[in-house]
Chimera marker file (.cmm) of the C-alpha trace (Angstrom):
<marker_set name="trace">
<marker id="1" x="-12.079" y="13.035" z="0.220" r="1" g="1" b="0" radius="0.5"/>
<marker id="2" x="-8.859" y="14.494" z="-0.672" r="1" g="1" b="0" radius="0.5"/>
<marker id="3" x="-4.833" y="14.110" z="-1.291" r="1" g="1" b="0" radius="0.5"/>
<marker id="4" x="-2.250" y="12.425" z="0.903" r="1" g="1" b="0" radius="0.5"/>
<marker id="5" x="1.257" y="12.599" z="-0.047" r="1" g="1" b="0" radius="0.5"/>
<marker id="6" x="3.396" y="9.964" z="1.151" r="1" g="1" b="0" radius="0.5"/>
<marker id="7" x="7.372" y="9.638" z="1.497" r="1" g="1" b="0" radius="0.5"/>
<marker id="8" x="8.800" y="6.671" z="0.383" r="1" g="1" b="0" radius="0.5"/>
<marker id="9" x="11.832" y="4.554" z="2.162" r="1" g="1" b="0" radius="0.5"/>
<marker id="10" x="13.464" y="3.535" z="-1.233" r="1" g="1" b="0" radius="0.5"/>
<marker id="11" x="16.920" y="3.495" z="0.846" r="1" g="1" b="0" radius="0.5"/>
<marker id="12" x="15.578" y="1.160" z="3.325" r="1" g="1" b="0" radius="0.5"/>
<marker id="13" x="13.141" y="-0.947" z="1.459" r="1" g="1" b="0" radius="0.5"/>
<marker id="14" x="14.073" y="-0.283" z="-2.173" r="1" g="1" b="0" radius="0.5"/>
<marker id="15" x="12.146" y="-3.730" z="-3.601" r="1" g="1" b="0" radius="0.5"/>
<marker id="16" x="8.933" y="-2.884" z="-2.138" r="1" g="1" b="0" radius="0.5"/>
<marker id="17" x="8.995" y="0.726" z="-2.975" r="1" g="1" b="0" radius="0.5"/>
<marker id="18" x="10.177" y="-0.638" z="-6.822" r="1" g="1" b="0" radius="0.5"/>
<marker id="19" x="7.275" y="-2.539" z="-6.765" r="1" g="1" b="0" radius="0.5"/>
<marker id="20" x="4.849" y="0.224" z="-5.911" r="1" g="1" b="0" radius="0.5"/>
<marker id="21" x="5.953" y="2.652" z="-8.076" r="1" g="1" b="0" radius="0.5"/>
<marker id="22" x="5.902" y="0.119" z="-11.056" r="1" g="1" b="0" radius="0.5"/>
<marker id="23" x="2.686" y="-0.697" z="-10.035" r="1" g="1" b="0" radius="0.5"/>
<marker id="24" x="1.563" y="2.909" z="-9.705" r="1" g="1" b="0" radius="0.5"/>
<marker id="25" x="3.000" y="3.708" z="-13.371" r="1" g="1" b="0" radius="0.5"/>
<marker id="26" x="2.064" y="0.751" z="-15.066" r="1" g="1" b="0" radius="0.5"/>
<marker id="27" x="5.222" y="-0.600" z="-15.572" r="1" g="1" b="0" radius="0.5"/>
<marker id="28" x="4.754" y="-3.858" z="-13.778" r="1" g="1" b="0" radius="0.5"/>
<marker id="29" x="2.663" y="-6.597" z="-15.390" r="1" g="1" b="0" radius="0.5"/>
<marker id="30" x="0.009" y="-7.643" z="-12.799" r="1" g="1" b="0" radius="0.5"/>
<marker id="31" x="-3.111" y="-10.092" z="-13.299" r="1" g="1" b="0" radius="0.5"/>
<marker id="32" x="-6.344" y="-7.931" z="-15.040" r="1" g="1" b="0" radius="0.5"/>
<marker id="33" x="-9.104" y="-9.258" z="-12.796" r="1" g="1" b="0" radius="0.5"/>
<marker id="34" x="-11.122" y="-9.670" z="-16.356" r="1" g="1" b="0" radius="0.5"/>
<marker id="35" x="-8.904" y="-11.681" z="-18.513" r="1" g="1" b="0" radius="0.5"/>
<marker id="36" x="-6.694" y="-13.435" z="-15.570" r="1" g="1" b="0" radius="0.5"/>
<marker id="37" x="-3.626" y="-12.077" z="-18.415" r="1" g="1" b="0" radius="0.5"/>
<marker id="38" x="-0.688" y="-10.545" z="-17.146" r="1" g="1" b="0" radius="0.5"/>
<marker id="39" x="-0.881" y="-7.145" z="-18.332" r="1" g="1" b="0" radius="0.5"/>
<marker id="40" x="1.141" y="-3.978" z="-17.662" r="1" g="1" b="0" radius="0.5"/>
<marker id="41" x="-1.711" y="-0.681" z="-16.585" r="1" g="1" b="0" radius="0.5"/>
<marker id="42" x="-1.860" y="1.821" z="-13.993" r="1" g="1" b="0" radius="0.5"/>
<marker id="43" x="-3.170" y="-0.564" z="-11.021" r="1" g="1" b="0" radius="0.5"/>
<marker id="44" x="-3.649" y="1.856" z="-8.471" r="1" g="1" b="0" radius="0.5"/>
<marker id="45" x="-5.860" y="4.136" z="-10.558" r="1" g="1" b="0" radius="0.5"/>
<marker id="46" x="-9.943" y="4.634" z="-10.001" r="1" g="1" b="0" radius="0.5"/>
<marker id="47" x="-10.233" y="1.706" z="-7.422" r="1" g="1" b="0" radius="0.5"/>
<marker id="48" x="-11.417" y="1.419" z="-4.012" r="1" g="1" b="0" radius="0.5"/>
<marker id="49" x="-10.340" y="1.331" z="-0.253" r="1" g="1" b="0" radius="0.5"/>
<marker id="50" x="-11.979" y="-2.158" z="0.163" r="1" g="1" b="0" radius="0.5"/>
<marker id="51" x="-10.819" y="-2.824" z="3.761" r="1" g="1" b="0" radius="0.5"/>
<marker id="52" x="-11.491" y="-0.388" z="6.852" r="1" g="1" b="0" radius="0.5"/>
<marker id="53" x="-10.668" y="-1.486" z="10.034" r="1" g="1" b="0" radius="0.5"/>
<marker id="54" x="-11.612" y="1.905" z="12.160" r="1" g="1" b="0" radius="0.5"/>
<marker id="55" x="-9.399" y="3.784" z="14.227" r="1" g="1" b="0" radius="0.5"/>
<marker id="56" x="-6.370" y="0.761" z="12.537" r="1" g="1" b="0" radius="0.5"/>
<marker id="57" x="-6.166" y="1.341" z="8.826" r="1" g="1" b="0" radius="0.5"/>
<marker id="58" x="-7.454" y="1.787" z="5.512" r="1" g="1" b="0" radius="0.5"/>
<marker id="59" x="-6.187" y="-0.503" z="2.354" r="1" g="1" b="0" radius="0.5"/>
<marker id="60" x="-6.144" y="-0.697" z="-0.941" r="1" g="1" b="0" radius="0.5"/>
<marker id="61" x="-4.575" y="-1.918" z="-4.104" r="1" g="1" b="0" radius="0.5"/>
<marker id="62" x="-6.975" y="-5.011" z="-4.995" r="1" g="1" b="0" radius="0.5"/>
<marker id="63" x="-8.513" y="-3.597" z="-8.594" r="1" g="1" b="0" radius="0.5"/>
<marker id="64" x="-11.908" y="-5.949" z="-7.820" r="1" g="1" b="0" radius="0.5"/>
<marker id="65" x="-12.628" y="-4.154" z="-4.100" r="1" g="1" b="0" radius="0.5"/>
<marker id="66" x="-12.673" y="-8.267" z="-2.415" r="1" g="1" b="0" radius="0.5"/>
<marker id="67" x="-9.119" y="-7.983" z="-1.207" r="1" g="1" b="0" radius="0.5"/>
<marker id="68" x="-9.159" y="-11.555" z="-2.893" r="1" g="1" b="0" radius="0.5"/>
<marker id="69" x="-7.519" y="-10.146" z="-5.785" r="1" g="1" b="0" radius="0.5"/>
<marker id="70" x="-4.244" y="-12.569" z="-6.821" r="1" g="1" b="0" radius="0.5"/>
<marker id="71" x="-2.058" y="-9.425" z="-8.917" r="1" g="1" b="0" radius="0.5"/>
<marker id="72" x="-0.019" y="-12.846" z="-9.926" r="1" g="1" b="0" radius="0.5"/>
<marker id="73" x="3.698" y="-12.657" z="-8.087" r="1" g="1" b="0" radius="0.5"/>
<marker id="74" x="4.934" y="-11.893" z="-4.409" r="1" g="1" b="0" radius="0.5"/>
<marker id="75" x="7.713" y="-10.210" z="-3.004" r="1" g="1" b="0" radius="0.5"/>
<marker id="76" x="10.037" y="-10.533" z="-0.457" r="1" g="1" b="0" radius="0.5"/>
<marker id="77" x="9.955" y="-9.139" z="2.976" r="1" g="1" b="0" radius="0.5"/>
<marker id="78" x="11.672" y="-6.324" z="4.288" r="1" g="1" b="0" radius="0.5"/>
<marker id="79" x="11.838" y="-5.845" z="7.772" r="1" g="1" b="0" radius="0.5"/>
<marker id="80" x="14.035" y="-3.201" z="9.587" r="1" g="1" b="0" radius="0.5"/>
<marker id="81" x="14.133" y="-3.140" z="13.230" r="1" g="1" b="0" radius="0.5"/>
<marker id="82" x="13.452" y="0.768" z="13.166" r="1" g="1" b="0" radius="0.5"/>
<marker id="83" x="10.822" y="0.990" z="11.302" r="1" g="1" b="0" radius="0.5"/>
<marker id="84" x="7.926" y="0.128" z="13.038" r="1" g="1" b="0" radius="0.5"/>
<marker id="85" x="4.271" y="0.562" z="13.742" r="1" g="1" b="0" radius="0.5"/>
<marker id="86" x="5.098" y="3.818" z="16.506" r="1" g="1" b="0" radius="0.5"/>
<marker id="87" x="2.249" y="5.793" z="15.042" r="1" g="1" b="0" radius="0.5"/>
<marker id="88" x="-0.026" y="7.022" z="12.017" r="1" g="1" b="0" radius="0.5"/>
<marker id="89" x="0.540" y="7.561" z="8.764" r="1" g="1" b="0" radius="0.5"/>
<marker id="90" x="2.599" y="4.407" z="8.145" r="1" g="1" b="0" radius="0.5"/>
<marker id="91" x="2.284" y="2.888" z="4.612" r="1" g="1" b="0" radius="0.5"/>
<marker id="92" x="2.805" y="-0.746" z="4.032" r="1" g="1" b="0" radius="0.5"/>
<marker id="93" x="2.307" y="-3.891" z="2.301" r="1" g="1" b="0" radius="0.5"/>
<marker id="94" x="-0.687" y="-6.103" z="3.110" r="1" g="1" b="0" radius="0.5"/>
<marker id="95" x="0.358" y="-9.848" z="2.915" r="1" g="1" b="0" radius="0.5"/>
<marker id="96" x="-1.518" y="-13.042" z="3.336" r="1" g="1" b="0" radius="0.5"/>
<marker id="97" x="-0.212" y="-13.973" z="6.873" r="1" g="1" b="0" radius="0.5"/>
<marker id="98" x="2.769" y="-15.752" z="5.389" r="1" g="1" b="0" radius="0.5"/>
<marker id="99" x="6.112" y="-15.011" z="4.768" r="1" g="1" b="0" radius="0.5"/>
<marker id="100" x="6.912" y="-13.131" z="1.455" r="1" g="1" b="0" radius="0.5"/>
<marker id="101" x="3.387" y="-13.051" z="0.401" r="1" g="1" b="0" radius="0.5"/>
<marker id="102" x="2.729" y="-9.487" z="-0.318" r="1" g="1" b="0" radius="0.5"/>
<marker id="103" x="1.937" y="-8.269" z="-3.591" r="1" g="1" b="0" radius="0.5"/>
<marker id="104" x="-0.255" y="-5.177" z="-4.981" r="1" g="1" b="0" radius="0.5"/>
<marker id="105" x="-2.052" y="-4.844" z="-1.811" r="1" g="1" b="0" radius="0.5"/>
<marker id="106" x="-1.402" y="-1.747" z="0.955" r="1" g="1" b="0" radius="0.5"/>
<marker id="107" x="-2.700" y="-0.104" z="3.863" r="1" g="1" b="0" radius="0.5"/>
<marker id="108" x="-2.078" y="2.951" z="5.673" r="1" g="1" b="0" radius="0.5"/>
<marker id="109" x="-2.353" y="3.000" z="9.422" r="1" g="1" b="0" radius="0.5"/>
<marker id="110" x="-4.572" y="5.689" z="11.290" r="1" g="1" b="0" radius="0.5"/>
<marker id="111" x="-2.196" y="4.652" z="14.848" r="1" g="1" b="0" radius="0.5"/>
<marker id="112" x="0.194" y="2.948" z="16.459" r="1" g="1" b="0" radius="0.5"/>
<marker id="113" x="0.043" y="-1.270" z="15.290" r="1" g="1" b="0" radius="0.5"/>
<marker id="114" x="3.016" y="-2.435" z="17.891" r="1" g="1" b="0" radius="0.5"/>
<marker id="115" x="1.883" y="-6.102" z="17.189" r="1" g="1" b="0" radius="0.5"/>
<marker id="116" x="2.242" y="-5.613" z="13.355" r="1" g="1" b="0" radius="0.5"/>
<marker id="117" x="6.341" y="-4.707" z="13.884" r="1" g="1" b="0" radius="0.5"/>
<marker id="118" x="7.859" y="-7.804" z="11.996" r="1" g="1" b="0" radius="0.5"/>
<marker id="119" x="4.618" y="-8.864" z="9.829" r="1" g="1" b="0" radius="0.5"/>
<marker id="120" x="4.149" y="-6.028" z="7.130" r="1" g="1" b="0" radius="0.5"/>
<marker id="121" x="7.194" y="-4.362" z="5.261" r="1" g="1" b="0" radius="0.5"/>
<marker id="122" x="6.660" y="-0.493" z="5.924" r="1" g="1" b="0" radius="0.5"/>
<marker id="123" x="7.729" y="1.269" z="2.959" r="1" g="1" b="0" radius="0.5"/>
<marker id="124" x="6.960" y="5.178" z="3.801" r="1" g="1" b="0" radius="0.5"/>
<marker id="125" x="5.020" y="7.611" z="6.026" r="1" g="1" b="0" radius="0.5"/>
<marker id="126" x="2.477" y="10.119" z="5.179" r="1" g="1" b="0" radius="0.5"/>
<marker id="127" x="4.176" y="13.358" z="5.286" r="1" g="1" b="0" radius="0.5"/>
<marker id="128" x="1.105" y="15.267" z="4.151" r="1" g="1" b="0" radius="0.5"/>
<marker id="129" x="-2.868" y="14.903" z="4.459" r="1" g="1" b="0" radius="0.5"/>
<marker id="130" x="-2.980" y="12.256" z="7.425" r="1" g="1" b="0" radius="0.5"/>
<marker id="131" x="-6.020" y="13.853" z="7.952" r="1" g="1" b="0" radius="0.5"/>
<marker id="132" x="-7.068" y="12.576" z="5.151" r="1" g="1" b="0" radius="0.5"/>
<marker id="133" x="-6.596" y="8.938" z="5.710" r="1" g="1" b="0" radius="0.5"/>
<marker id="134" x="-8.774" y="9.314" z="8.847" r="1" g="1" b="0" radius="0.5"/>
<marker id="135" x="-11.765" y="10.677" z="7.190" r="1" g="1" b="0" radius="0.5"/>
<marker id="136" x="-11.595" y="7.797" z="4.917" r="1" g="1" b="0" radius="0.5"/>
<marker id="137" x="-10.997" y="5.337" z="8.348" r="1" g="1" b="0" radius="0.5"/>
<marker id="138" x="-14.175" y="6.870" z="9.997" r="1" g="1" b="0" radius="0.5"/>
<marker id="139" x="-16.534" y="6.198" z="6.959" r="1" g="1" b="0" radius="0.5"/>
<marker id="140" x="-19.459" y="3.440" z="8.136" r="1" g="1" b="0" radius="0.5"/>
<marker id="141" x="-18.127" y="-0.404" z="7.556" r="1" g="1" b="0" radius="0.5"/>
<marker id="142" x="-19.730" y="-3.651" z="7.643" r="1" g="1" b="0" radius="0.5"/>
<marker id="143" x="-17.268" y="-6.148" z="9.000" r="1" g="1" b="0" radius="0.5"/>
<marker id="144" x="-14.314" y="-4.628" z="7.483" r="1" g="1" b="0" radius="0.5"/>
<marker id="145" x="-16.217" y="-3.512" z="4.381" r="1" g="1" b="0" radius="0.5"/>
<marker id="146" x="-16.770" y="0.377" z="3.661" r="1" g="1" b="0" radius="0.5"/>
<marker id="147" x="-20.449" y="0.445" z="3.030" r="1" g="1" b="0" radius="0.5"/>
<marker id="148" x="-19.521" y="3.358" z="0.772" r="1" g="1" b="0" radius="0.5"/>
<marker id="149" x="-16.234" y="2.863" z="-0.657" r="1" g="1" b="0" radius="0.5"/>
<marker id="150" x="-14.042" y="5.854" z="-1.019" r="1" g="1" b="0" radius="0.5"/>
<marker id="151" x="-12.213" y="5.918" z="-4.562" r="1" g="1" b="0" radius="0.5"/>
<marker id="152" x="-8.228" y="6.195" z="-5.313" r="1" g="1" b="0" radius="0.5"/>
<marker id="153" x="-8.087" y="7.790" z="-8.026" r="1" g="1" b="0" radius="0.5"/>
<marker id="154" x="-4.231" y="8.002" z="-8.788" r="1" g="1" b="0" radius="0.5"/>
<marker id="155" x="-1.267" y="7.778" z="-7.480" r="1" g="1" b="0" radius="0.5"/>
<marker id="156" x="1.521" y="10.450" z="-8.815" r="1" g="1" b="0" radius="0.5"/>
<marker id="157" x="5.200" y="9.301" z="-8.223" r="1" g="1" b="0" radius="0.5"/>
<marker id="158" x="7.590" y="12.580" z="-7.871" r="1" g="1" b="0" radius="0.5"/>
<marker id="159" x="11.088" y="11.752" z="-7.569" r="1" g="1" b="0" radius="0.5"/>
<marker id="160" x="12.708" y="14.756" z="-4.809" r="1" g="1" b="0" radius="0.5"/>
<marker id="161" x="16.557" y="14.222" z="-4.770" r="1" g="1" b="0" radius="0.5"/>
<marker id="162" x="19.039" y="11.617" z="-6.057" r="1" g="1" b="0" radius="0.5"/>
<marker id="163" x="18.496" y="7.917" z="-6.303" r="1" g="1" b="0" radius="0.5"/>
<marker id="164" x="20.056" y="6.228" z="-3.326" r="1" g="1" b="0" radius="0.5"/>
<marker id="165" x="23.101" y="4.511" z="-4.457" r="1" g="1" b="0" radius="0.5"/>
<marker id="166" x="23.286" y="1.035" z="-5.052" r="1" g="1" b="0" radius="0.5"/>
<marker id="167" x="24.812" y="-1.600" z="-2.781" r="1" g="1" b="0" radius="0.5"/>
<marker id="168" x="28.026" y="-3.601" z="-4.234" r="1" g="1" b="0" radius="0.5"/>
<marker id="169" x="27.045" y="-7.043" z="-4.200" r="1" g="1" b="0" radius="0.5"/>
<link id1="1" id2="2" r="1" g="1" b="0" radius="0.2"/>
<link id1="2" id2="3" r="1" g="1" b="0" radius="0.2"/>
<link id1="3" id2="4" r="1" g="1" b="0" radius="0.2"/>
<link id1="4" id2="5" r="1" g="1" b="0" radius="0.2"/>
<link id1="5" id2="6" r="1" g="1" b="0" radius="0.2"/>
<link id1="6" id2="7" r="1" g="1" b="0" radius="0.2"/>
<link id1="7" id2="8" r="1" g="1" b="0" radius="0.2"/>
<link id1="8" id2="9" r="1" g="1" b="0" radius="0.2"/>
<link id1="9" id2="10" r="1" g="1" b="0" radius="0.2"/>
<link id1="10" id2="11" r="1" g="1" b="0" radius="0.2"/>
<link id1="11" id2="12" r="1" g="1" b="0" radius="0.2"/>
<link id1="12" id2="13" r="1" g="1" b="0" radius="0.2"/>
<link id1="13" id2="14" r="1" g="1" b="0" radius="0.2"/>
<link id1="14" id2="15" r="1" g="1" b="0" radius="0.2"/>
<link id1="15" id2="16" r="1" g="1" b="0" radius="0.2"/>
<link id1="16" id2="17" r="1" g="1" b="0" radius="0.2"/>
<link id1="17" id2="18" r="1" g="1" b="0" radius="0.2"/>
<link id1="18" id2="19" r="1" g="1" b="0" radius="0.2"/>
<link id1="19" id2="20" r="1" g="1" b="0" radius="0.2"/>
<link id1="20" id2="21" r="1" g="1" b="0" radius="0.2"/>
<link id1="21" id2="22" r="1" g="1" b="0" radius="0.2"/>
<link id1="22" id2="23" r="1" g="1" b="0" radius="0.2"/>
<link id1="23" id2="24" r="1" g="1" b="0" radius="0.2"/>
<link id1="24" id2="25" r="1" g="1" b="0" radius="0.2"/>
<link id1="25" id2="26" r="1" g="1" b="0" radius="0.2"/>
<link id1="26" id2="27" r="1" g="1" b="0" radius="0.2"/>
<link id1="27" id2="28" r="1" g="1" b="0" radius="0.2"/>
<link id1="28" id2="29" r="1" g="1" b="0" radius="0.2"/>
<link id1="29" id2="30" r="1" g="1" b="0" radius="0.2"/>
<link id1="30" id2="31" r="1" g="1" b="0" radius="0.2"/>
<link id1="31" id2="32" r="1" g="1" b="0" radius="0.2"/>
<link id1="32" id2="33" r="1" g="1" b="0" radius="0.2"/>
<link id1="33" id2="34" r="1" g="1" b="0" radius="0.2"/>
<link id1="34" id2="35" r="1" g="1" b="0" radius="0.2"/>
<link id1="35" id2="36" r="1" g="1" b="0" radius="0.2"/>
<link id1="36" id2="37" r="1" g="1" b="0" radius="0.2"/>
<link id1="37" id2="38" r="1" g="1" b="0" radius="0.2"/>
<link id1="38" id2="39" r="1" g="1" b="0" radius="0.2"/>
<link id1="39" id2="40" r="1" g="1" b="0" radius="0.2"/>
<link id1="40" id2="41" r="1" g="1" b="0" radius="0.2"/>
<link id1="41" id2="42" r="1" g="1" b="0" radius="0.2"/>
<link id1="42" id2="43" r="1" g="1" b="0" radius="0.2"/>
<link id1="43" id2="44" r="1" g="1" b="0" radius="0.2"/>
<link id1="44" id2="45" r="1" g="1" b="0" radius="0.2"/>
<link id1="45" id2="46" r="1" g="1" b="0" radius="0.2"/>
<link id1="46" id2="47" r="1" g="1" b="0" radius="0.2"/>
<link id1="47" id2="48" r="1" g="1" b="0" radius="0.2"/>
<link id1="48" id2="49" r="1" g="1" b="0" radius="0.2"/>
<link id1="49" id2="50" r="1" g="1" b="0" radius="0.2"/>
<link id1="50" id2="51" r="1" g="1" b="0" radius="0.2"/>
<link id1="51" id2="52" r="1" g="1" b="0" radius="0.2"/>
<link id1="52" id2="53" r="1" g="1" b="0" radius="0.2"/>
<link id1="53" id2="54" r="1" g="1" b="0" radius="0.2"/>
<link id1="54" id2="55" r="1" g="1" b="0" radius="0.2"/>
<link id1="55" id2="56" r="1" g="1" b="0" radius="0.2"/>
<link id1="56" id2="57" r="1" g="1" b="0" radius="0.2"/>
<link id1="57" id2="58" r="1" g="1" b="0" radius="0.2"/>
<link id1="58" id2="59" r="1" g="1" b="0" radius="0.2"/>
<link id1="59" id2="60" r="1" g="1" b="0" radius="0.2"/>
<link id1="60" id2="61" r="1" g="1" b="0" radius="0.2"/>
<link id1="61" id2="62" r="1" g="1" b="0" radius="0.2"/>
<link id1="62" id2="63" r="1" g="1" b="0" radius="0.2"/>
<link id1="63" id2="64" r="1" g="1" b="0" radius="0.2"/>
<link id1="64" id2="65" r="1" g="1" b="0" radius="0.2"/>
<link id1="65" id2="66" r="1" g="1" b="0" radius="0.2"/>
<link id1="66" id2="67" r="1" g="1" b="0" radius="0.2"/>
<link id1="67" id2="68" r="1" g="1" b="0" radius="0.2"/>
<link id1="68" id2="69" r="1" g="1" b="0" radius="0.2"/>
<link id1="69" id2="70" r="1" g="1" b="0" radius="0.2"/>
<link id1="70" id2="71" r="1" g="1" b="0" radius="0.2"/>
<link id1="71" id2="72" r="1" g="1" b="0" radius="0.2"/>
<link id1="72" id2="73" r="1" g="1" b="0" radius="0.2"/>
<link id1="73" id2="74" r="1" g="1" b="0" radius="0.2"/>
<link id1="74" id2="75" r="1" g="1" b="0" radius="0.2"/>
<link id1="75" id2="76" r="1" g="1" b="0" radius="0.2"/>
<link id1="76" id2="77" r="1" g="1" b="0" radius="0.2"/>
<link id1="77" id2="78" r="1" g="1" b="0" radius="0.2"/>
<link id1="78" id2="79" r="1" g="1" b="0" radius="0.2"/>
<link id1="79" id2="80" r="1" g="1" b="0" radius="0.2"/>
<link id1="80" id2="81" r="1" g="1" b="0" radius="0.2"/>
<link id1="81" id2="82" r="1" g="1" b="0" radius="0.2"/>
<link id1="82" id2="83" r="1" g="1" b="0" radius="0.2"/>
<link id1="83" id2="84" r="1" g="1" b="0" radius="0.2"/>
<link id1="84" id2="85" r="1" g="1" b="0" radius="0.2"/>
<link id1="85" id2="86" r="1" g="1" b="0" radius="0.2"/>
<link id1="86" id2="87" r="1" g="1" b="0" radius="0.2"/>
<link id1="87" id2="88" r="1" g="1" b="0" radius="0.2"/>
<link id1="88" id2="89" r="1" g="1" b="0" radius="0.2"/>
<link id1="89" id2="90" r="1" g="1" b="0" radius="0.2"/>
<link id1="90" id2="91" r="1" g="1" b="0" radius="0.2"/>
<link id1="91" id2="92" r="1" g="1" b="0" radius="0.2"/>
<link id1="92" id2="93" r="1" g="1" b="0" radius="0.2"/>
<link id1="93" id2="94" r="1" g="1" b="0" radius="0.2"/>
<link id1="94" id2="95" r="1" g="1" b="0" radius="0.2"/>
<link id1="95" id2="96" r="1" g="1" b="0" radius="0.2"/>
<link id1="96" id2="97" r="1" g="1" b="0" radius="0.2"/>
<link id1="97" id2="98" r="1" g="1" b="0" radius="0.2"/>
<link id1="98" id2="99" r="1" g="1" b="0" radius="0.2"/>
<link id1="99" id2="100" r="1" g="1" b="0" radius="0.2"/>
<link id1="100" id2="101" r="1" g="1" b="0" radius="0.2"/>
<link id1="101" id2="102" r="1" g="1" b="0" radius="0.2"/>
<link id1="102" id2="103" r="1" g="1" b="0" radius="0.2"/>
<link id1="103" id2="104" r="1" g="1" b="0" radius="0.2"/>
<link id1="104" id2="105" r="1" g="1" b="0" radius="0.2"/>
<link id1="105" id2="106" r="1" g="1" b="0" radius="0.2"/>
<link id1="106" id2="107" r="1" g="1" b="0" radius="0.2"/>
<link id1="107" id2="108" r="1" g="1" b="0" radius="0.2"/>
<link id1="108" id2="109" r="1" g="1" b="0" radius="0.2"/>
<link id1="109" id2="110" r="1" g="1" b="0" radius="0.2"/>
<link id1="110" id2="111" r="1" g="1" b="0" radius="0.2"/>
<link id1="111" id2="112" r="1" g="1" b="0" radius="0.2"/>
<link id1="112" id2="113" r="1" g="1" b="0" radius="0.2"/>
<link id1="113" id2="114" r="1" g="1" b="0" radius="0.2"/>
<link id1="114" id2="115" r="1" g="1" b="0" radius="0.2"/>
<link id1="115" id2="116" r="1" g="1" b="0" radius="0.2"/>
<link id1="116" id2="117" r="1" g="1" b="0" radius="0.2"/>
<link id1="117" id2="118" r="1" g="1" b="0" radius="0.2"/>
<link id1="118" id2="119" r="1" g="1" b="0" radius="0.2"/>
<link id1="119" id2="120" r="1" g="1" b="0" radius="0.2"/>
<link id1="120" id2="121" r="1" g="1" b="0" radius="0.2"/>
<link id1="121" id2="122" r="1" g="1" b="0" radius="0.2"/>
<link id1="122" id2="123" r="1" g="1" b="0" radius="0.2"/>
<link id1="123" id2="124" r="1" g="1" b="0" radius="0.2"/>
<link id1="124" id2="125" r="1" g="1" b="0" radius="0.2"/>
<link id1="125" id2="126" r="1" g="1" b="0" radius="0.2"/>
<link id1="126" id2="127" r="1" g="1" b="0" radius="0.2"/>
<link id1="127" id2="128" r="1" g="1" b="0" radius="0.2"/>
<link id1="128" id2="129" r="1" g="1" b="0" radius="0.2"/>
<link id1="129" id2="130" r="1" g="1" b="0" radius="0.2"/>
<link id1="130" id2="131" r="1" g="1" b="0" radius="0.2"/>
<link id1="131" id2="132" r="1" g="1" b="0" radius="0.2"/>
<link id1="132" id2="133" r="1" g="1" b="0" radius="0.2"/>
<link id1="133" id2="134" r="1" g="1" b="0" radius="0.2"/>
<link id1="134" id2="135" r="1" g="1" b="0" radius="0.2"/>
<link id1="135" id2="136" r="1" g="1" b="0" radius="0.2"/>
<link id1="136" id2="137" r="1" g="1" b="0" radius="0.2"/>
<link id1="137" id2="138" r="1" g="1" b="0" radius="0.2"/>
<link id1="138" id2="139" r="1" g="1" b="0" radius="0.2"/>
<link id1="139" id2="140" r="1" g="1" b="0" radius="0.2"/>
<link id1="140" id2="141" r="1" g="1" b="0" radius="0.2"/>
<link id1="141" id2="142" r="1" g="1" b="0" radius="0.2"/>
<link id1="142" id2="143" r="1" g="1" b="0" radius="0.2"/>
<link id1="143" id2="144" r="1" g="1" b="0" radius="0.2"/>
<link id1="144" id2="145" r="1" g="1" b="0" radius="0.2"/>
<link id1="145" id2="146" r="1" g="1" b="0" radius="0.2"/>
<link id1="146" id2="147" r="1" g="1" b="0" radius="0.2"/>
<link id1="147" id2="148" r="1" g="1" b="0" radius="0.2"/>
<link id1="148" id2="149" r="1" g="1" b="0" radius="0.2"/>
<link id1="149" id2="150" r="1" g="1" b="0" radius="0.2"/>
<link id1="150" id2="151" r="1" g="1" b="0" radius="0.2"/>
<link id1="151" id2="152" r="1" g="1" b="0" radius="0.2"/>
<link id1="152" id2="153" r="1" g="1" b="0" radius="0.2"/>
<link id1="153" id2="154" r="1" g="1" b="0" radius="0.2"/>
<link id1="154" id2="155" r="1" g="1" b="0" radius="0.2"/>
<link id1="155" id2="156" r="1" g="1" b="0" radius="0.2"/>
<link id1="156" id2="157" r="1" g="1" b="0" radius="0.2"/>
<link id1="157" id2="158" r="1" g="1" b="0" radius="0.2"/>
<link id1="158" id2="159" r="1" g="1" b="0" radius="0.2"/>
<link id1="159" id2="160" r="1" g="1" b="0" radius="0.2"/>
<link id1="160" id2="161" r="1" g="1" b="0" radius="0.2"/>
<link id1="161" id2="162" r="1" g="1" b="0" radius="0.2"/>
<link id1="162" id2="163" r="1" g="1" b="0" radius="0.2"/>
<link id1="163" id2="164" r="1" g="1" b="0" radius="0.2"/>
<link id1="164" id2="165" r="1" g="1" b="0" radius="0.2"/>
<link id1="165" id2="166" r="1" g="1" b="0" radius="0.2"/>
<link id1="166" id2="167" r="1" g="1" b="0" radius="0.2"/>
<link id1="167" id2="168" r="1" g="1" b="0" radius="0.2"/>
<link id1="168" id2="169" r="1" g="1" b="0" radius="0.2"/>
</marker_set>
């Protein structure tokens, strides 16, 4: 349906956005749906935005399209009080419900979520293409299924500017 670009918060959230970009590159091992072997691919590459929930958000990152998909680890939280669910175009983790349960798994809101502050680590906006995200968000669902799926077919990772610098333990 198009591009997005998205900024990343790798100064405020620098695990999760670690995660996704290893993920993205292939430099992560995650489960292969197939073999149930940790193995290190491109996970975010030719799969589907398996969850809709109109006018709220679009998600993806589960290679088998169930959102069932265990990518075999977690990671932690991380919650800042401001960044929050004030509008569109925020990208962040899906978890299970419970603490620290997040994984491969995102979604990108299509509005303000005030009721998700606190529950999903937000880990960048989309700067770029928002529109696209709601053309994907107004496709026809069953439930929260797409009835036809829209693919991902990459994601590119562009470094602009310096790595934030470390914190001294």
């Amino acid at each position: 349906m198009g591009t997005f670009t998205a900024q990343l918060y790798e100064k405020y959230t620098p695990m999760t956005v670690s995660n996704f970009v290893a993920l993205a590159q292939g430099t992560k091992a995650t489960r292969s749906p197939k073999t149930g072997k940790m193995v290190k691919v491109p996970l975010y590459n030719n799969i589907t935005f398996h969850r809709v929930l109109p006018g709220v958000m679009i998600q993806s990152g589960d290679p088998t399209g169930t959102g069932a998909h265990d990518c075999g680890f977690t990671i932690r939280d991380e919650f800042l009080p401001g960044l929050r669910f004030d509008n569109a175009g925020k990208l962040a983790m899906a978890n299970t419900g419970q603490p620290d349960s997040a994984g491969c798994q995102f979604f990108i809101t299509n509005g303000p979520m005030h009721e998700w502050n606190g529950k999903y680590t937000i880990f960048g906006v989309v700067v770029e293409g928002q529109d696209v995200v709601s053309m994907i968000d107004r496709g026809r669902v069953r439930g929260d299924k797409p009835v036809d799926p829209v693919k991902l077919l990459g994601v590119t990772i562009e470094r602009i500017g310096p790595e934030p610098a470390k914190k001294r333990k």
